[in-house]
C-alpha positions in Angstrom: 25.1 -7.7 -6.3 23.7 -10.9 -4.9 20.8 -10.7 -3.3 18.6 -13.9 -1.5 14.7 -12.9 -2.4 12.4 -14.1 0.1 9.2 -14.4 -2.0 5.8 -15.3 0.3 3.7 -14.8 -2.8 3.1 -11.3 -1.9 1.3 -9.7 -5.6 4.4 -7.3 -6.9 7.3 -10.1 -5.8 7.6 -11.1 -9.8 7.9 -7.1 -10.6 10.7 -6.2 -8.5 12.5 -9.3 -8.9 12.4 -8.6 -12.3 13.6 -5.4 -12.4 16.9 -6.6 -10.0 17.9 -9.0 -12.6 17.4 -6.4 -15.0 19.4 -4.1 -12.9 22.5 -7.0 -13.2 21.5 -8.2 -9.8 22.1 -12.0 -9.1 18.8 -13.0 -7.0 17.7 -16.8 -6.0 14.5 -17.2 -4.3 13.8 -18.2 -0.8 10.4 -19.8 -1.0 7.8 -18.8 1.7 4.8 -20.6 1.3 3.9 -23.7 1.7 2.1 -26.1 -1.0 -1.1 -25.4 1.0 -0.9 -21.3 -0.1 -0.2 -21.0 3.9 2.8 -18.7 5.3 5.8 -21.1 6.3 7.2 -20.7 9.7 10.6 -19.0 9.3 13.3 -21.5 10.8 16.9 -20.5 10.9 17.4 -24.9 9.8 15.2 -24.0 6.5 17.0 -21.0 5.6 21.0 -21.9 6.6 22.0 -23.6 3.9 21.6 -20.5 2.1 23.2 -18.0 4.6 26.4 -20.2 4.9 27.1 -20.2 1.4 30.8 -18.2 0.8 31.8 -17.2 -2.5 35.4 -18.2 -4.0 37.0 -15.5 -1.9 35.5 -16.9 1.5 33.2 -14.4 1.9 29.1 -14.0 2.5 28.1 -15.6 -1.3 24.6 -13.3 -0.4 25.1 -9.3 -0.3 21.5 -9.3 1.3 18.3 -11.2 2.5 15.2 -9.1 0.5 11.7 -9.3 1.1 8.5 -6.6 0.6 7.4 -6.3 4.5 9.2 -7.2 7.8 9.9 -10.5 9.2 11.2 -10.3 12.7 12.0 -13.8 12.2 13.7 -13.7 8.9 15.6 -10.7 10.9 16.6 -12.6 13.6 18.4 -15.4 11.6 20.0 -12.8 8.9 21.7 -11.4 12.7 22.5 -14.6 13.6 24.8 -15.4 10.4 25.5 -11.5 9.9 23.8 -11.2 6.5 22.1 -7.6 5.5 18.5 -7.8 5.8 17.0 -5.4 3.4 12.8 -5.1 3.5 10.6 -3.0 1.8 7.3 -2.3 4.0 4.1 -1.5 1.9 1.2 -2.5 4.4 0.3 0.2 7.3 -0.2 -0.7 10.2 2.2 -3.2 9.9 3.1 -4.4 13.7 5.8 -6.6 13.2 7.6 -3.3 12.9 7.1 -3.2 16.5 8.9 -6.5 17.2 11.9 -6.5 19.6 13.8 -7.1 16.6 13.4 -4.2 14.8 16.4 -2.5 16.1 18.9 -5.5 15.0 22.0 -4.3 13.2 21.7 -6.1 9.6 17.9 -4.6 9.3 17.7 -1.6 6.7 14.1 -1.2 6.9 12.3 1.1 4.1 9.1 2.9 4.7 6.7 4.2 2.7 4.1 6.2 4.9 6.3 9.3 6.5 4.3 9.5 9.5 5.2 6.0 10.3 8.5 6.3 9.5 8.8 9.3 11.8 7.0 7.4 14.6 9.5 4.7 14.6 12.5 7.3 14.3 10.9 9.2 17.8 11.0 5.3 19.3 14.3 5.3 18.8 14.9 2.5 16.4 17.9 3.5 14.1 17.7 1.0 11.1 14.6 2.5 8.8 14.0 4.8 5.7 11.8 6.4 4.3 11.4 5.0 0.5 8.3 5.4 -1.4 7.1 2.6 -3.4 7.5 1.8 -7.4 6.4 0.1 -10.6 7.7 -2.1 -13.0 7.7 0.3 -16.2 9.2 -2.5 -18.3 6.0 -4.7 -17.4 4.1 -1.6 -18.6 5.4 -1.0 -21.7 6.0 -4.5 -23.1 1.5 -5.2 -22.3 0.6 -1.5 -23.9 3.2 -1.7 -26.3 5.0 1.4 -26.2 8.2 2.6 -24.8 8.9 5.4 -22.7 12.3 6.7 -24.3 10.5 7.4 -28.0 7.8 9.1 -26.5 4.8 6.6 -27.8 3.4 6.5 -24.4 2.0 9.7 -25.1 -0.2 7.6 -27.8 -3.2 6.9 -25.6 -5.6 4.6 -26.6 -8.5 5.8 -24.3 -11.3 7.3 -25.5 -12.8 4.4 -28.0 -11.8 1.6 -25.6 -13.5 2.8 -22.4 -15.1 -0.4 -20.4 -16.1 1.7 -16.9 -16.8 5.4 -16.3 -16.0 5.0 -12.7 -13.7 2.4 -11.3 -12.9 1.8 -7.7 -10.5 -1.4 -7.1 -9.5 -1.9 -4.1 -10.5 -3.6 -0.3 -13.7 -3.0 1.1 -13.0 -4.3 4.6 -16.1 -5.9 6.1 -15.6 -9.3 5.9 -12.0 -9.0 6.9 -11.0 -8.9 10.9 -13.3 -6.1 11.7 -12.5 -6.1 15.4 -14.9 -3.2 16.0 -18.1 -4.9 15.0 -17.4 -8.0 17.0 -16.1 -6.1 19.9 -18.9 -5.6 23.0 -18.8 -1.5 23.3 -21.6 0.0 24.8 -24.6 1.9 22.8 -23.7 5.4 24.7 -19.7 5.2 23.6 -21.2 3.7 20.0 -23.2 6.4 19.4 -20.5 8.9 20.2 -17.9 6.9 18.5 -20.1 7.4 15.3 -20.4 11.4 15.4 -16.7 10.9 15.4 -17.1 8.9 12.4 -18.9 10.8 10.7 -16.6 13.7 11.5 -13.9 11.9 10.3 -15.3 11.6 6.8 -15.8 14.9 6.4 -12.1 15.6 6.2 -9.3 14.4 4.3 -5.2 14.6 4.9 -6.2 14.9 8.7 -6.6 12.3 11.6 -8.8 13.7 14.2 -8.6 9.6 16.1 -5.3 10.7 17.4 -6.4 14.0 19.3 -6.5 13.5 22.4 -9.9 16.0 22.8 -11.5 13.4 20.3 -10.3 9.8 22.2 -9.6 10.7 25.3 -8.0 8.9 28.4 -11.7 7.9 29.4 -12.9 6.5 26.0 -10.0 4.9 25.6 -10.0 3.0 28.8 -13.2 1.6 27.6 -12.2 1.1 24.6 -9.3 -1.4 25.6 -12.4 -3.2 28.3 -14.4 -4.0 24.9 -11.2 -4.7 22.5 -8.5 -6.7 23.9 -5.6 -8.6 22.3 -3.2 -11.5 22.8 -0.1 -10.5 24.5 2.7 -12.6 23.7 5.9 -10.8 24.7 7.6 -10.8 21.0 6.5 -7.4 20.1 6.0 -3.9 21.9 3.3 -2.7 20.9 1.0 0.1 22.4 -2.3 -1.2 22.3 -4.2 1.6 22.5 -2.3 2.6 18.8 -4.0 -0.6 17.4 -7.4 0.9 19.0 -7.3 3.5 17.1 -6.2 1.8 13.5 -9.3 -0.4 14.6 -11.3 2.8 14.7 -9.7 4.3 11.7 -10.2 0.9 9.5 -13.9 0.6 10.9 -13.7 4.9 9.4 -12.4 3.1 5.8 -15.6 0.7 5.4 -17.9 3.2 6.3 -17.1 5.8 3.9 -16.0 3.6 0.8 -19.3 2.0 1.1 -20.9 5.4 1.0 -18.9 7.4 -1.4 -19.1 4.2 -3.4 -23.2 4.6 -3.0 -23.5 7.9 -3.7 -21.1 6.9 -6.9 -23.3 4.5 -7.9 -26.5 7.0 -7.9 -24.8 9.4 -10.0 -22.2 7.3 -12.5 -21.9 4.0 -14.0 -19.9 2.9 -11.7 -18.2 -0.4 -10.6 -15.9 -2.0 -8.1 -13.0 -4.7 -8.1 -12.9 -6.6 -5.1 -14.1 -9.9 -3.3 -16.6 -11.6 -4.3 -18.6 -12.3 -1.2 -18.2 -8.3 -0.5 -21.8 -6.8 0.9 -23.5 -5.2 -2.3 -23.8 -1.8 -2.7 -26.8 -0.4 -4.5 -25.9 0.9 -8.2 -22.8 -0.3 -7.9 -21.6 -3.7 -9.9 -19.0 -5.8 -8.4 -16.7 -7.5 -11.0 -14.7 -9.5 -8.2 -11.2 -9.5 -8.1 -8.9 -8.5 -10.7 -5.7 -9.7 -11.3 -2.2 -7.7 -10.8 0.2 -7.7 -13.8 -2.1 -8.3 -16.9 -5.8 -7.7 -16.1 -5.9 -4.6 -13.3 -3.5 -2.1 -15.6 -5.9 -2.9 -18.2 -9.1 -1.8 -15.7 -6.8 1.1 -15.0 -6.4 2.3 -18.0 -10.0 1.3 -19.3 -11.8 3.2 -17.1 -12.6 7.0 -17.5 -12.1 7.9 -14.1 -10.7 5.5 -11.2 -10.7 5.9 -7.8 -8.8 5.9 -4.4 -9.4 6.3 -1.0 -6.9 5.9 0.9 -7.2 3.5 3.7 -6.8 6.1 7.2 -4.5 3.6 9.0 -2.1 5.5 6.3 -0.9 8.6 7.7 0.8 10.4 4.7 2.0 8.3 2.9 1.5 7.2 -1.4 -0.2 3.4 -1.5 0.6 1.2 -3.9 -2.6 1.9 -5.7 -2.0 5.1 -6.0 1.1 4.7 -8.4 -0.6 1.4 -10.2 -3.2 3.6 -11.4 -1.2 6.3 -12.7 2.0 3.5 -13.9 -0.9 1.8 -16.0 -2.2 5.4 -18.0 -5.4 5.5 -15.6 -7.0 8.6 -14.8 -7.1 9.1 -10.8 -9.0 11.3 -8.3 -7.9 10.5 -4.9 -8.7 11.5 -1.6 -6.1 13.9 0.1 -2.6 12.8 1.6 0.3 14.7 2.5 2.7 12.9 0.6 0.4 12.5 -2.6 0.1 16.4 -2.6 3.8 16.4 -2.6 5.3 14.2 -5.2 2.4 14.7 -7.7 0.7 18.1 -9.0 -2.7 18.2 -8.3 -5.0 18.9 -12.0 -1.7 17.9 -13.6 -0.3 14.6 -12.8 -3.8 13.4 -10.9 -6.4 14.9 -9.0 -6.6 15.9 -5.8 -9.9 16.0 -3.1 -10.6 17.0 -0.4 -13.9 16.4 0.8 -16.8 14.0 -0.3 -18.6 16.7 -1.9 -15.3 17.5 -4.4 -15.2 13.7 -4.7 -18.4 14.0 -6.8 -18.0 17.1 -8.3 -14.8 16.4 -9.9 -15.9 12.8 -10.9 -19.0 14.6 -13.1 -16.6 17.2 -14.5 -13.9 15.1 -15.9 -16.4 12.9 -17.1 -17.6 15.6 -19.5 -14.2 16.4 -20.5 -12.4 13.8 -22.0 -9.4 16.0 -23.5 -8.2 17.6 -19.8 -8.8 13.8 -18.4 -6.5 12.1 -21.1 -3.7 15.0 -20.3 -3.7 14.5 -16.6 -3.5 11.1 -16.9 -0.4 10.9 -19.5 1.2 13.7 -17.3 0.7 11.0 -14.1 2.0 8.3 -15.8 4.8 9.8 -17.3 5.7 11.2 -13.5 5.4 8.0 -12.4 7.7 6.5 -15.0 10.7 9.0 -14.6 10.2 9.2 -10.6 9.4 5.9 -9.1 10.3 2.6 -10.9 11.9 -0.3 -9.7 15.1 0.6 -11.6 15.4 4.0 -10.5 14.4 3.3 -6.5 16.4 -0.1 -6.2 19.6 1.1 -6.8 18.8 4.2 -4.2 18.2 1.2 -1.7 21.3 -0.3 -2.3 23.4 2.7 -2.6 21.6 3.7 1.3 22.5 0.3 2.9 26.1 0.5 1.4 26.0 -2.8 -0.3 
């Protein structure tokens, strides 16, 4: 298996290219960023040098193009020169998925959020999967020192190495493209967009922005007056879908911020994420963390971490989601469909559904250290067996018949 990696710096690039070469796959890198840290433009003249390349039997010397996330771009050029064009999406939204290219015969596209998935299957495009994300294990094993086959992971070092009794890493959102505060909506639909808000957060695993008896055709028409976006004829996209992720994001700063406050009253509590973020009270920000070494470390360190998953998400597991539990951490999470299904709730992880759970099961597993350390040995051990790079990768493969 050869395999042409398209590496834009993304933060897990260095664990699955890993695990390929482990797996006996060939792979060369196709560098995406520029010296400045910027995205490159894809050009078919910077990448066809490596597309045209046969092997001694005259063939395609690449089995595929890789990369984590879609590039129409990349796409177009791998259906140009008729090259496989494998990607692995784990952002949602993610609207290059809506490009005109989507639907080009080298894509296989894999998915991680079922909903979106499904949405794309109803649209008629005919080249994704659905493939929940993985871990590198090895990565795991060789910075904890244990391995997974003689059983040592169940040797957890937790209780006289705690650093945090609550941990929440992850994006808080408002100082990153938050069309909804900069967009000119009137104080009447404000005020009712906020009881939906506030509805919203109330309820986990469900997206009332979609229902039609929530957003309807009225409030969305002035919706799209006060948001509007450039149209530039590469992608088809239904604006009014990117309304509502605007809604659903704006939903995602509002009720981190407050979980995370009400947290902070209650816990020792902390948060990993950018520096400049708005403070909350009682809550410390450590700024960012970083990926391989430092965050499994957090994870692992900290009684109790948690997630909230960002609502743009329909069912699917995030990436966090299976760091956390890859890393030995113990995890309470807010409720998703998909979570729910590959994990056992009070067994692998824990499980809300509402706010008021949220901070009931944060002060019980803080008092009980010996059902916390289970759980989180049982996650990790799931995650392990079920979803590393070595065990999905070769799925992918064996799917897109290369």
């Amino acid at each position: 298996m050869r395999i042409l990696y398209y590496d834009w710096d993304e933060f897990n690039g260095e664990d699955c290219r890993d695990a390929m070469r482990r797996l006996g796959y060939h792979v060369d890198e196709l560098q995406g960023r520029s010296p400045n840290g910027g995205l490159k433009n894809i050009c078919e003249s910077g990448i066809r040098e490596w597309l045209v390349k046969k092997d001694d039997d005259g063939k395609n010397f690449y089995d595929c193009v890789f990369s984590f996330d879609y590039f129409a771009d990349l796409s177009n050029i791998c259906q140009k020169y008729s090259i496989v064009y494998v990607s692995w999406v784990f952002d949602c939204p993610h609207y290059s998925l809506y490009s005109q290219s989507v639907n080009n015969t080298v894509n296989r596209i894999h998915i991680f959020d079922r909903g979106l998935y499904k949405e794309l299957i109803e649209a008629g495009v005919k080249t994704v999967f659905h493939t929940p994300l993985g871990v590198n294990t090895k990565r795991l094993e060789d910075l904890f020192g244990y391995n997974l086959s003689d059983n040592s992971i169940d040797e957890y070092q937790g209780v006289d190495n705690y650093i945090h009794d609550v941990t929440f890493l992850g994006n808080l959102y408002d100082n990153e493209f938050n069309f909804y505060d900069k967009a000119s909506i009137s104080q009447d639909l404000k005020c009712y967009l906020e009881e939906v808000f506030e509805a919203q957060q109330k309820i986990y695993g469900r997206d009332i922005i979609s229902d039609k008896r929530v957003i309807d055709d009225y409030t969305m028409k002035c919706l799209r007056q006060s948001l509007q976006f450039e149209e530039t004829g590469k992608f088809n996209i239904d604006y009014d879908k990117v309304i509502l992720d605007v809604l659903r994001k704006k939903i995602t700063v509002i009720e981190r911020r407050k979980m995370l406050e009400q947290l902070g009253k209650r816990f020792d509590t902390v948060v990993y994420t950018t520096p400049d973020a708005k403070s909350i009270p009682g809550v410390i920000n450590m700024g960012f963390a970083e990926y391989n070494i430092q965050m499994p470390q957090i994870f692992r360190k900290s009684k109790i971490n948690i997630n909230m998953t960002l609502r743009c998400i329909s069912s699917g597991v995030p990436l966090r989601v299976m760091d956390i539990l890859a890393a030995g951490g113990f995890l309470i999470t807010t409720y998703q469909e998909e979570i729910a299904e590959y994990f056992e709730d009070e067994k692998d992880l824990v499980i809300v559904n509402s706010p008021e759970e949220m901070l009931e099961k944060t002060d019980y597993y803080l008092k009980n250290d010996a059902d916390r350390i289970k759980i989180a040995i049982s996650g990790q051990h799931k995650v392990f067996n079920n979803y590393s790079y070595c065990k999905i990768l070769p799925e992918i493969m064996k799917i897109n018949r290369i």
